[in-house]
C-alpha positions in Angstrom: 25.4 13.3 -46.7 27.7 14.7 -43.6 30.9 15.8 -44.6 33.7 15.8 -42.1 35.4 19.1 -41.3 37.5 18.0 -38.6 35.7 20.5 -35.8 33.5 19.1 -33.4 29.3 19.3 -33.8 29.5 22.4 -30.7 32.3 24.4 -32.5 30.3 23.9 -35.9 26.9 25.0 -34.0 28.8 28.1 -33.0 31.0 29.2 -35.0 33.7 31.7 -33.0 33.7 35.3 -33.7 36.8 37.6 -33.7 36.7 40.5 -31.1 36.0 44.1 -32.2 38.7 46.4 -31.8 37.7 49.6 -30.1 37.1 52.9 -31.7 39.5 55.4 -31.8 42.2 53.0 -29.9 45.1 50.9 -31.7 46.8 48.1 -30.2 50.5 48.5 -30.1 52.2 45.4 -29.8 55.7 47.0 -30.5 57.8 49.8 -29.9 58.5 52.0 -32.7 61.4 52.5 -33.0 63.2 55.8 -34.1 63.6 57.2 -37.3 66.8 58.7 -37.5 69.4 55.8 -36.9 71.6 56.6 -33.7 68.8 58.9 -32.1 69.5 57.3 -28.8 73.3 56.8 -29.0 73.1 61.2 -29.4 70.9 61.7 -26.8 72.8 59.5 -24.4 76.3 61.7 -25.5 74.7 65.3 -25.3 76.5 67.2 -22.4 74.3 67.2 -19.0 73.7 70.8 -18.1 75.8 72.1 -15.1 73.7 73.1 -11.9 74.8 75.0 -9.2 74.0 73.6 -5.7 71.3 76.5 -4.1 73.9 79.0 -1.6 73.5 78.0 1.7 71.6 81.1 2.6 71.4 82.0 6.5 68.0 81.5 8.3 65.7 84.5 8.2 65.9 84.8 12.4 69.6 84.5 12.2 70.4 87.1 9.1 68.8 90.1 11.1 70.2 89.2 14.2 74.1 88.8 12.1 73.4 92.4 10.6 72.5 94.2 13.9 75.5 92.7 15.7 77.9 93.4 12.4 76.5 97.0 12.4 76.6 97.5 16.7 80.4 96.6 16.5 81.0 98.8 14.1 79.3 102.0 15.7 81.0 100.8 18.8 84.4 101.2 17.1 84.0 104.0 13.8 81.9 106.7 17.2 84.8 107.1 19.4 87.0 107.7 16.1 85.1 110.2 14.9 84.1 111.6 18.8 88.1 111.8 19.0 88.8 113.3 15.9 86.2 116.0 16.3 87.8 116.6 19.8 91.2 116.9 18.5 90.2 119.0 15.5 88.7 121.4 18.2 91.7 121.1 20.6 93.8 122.0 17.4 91.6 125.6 16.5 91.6 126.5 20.3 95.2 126.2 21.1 95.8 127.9 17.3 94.7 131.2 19.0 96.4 134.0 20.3 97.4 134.4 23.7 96.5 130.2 24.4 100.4 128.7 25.7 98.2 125.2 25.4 99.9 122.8 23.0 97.8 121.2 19.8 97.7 118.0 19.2 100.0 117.7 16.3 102.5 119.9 18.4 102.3 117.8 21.6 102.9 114.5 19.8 106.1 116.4 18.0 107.4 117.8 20.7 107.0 114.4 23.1 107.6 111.9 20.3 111.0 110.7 22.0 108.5 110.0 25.1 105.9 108.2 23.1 108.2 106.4 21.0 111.0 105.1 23.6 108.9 104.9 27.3 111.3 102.2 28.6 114.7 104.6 28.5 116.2 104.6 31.3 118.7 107.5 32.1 119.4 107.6 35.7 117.2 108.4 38.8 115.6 111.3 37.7 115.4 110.6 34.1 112.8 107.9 33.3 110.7 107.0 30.6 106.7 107.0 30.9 106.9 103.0 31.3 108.9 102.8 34.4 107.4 105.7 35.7 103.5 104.2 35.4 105.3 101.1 36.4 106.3 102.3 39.6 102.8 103.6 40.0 101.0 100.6 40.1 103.9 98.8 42.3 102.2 101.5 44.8 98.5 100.8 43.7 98.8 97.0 44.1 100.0 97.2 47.6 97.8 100.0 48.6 94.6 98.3 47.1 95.6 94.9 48.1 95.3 96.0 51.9 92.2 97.6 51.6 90.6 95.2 49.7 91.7 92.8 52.4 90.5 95.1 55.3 87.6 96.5 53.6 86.0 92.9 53.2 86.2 91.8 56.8 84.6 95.3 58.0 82.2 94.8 55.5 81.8 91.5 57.0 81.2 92.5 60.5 79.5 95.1 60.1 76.7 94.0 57.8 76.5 90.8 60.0 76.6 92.3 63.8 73.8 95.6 64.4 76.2 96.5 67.4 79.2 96.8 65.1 77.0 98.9 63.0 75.7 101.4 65.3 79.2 102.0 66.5 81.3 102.3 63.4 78.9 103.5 61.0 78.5 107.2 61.7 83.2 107.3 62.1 83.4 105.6 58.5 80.5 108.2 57.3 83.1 111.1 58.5 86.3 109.7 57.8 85.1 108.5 53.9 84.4 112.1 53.3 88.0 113.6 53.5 90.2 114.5 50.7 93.3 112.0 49.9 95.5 114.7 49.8 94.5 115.8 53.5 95.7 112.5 54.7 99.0 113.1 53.1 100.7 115.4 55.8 99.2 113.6 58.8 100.8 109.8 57.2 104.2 112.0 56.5 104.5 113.0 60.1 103.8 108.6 60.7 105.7 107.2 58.5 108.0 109.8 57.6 108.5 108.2 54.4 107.5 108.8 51.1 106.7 105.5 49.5 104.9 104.3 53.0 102.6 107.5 52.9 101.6 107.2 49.0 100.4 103.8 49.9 98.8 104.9 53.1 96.6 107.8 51.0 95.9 104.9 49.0 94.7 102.6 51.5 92.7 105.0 53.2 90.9 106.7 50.0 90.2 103.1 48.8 88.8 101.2 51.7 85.3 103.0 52.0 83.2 102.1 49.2 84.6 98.2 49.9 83.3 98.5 53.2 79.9 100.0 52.3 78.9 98.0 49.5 80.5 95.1 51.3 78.3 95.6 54.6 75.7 96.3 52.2 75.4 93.1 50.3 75.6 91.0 53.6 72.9 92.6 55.1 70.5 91.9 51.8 71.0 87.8 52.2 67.8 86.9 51.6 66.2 85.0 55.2 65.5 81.8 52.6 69.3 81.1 52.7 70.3 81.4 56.3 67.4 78.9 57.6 68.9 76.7 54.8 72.2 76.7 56.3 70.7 76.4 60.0 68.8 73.6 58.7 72.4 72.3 56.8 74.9 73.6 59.9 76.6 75.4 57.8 79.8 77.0 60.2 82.6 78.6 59.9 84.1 78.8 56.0 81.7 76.7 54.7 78.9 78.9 55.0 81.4 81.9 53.7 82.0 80.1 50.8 78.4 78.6 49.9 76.0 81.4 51.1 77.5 84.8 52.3 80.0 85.0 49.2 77.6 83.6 46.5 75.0 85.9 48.0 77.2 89.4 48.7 79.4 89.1 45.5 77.6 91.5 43.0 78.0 94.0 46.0 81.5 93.4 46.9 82.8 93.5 42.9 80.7 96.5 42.7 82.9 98.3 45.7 86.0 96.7 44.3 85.2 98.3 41.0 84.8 101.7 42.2 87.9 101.3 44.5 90.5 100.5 41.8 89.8 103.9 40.3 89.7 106.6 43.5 92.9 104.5 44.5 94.6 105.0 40.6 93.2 108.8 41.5 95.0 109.1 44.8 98.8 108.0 43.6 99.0 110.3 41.1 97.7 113.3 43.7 99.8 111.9 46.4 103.0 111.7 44.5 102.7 114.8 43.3 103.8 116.0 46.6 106.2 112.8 48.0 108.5 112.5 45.0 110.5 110.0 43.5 109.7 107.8 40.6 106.2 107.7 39.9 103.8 109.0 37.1 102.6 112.1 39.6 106.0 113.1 40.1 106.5 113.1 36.4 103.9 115.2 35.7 104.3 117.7 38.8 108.1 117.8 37.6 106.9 118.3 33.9 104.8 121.7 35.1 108.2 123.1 36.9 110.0 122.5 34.2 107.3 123.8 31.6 106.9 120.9 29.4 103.4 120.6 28.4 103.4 118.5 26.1 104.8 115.8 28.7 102.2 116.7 30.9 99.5 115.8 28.4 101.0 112.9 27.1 101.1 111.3 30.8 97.6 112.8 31.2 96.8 110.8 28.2 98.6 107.6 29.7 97.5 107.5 33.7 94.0 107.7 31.7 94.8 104.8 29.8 95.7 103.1 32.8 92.6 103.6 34.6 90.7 102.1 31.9 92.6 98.6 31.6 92.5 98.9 35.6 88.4 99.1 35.5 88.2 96.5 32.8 90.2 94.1 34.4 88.4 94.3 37.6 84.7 93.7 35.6 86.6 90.8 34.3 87.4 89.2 37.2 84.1 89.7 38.6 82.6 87.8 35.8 84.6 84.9 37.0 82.4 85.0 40.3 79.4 85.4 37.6 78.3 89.2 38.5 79.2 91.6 36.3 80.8 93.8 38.8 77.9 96.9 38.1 
């Protein structure tokens, strides 16, 4: 007798077997979840730590580089404070001694303070203050310079362009460079018989050669490359001034220019030593008759001032031609 079981005759033959779990393993069908009620809620309400971005740190090649200029600028400004000071510490110990009528330091800036302090007074003719005299000064310079700047181009120019011109002007401007400014002072008295005319004529004259040398100089050194390229262009006239001879000469001109602007600052104050008037050489020549040495240094101190702006103004403009004027 069969009994009925409800499971059909191949699910009866083999009878199905539950799957063995694996050692060591358990089956997880849930999360646990925590034991402490409102684990999560805390965890999500604890303060995030604060953390600082990282410092934006220069680049190792530029740090170096940043240190070496930082410490170049300051040697370049603490030296000549401490070259000056030992100077004037020196000055001060020699002029202490016996016998030495040379003002110190601390009694030249006492006794000219008035000077220093106020150079724009103005008390009549013959009773100026530093500004107007260096003022007056460079009036003289400017025109002076101007012309030989002008002049000492174009010789340069025709000089260094024509062999002829060379041969026969060469050897006089080798004689005539090598005279003193102030020995051209009594021979432009007896032409001009002016004062003011003459200072600007020693000026003219003591400025002019080095413009004309290093100006002959640097047109004689265009390379051969650029003149058959302006043959080849047909470049005439200003156009091959402006494109080839200047480009090419300009480092040489600036560099005459440069030397120029100080032997023609040297050559006012000589020559108005000896015309008169207003003008930082008469001050000084006037502040020796009248023994005021302290004057005399403080103008010293001044026309060297002067010179210096003079020289850095001229490298400045010869940067705008890109040479550095050296």
């Amino acid at each position: 007798m069969i009994m009925d079981t409800g499971k059909s005759p191949a699910a009866a033959a083999s009878p199905v077997k539950p799957k063995p779990k694996p050692i060591g393993q358990h089956v997880i069908s849930e999360r646990p979840k925590p034991m402490l009620a409102g684990l999560n809620k805390m965890e999500t309400n604890m303060p995030k730590p604060l953390v600082k971005p990282a410092a934006l740190l220069p680049t190792p090649s530029e740090d170096p580089e940043r240190a070496a200029r930082i410490r170049d600028r300051a040697r370049t400004f603490i030296m000549p404070l401490v070259a000056i000071f030992f100077l004037c510490l020196f000055w001060e110990i020699y002029s202490s001694r016996d016998g030495v009528t040379l003002p110190g330091p601390i009694k030249t800036v006492t006794e000219s303070w008035k000077l220093i302090a106020h150079p724009w007074f103005d008390n009549g003719p013959n009773d100026k203050g530093l500004g107007w005299q260096l003022l007056s000064s460079l009036q003289r310079v400017a025109t002076g310079y101007s012309l030989a700047a002008v002049v000492g181009v174009l010789l340069g120019i025709i000089i260094g362009k024509s062999a002829m011109a060379f041969k026969a002007l060469d050897p006089i401007f080798q004689v005539l460079r090598t005279i003193p400014p102030l020995a051209w002072l009594p021979i432009s008295l007896a032409t001009f018989n002016q004062a003011n005319p003459s200072a600007i004529f020693v000026i003219f004259i003591t400025a002019i050669w080095p413009i004309i040398i290093n100006t002959s100089v640097g047109i004689m050194r265009i390379p051969a490359d650029y003149e058959n390229v302006a043959r080849v262009y047909r470049l005439t006239g200003h156009r091959y001034f402006f494109k080839v001879m200047l480009p090419s000469a300009a480092p040489y001109i600036f560099t005459g220019l440069r030397i120029s602007i100080g032997m023609a600052w040297l050559a006012i104050v000589a020559a108005e030593m000896l015309t008169g008037g207003v003008g930082i050489g008469f001050f000084i020549w006037d502040s020796w008759n009248s023994s005021r040495m302290s004057d005399i240094i403080v103008s010293v101190f001044y026309v060297g001032l002067v010179g210096l702006l003079l020289d850095r103004i001229m490298a400045k403009i010869a940067t705008l031609f890109g040479t550095s004027g050296d």
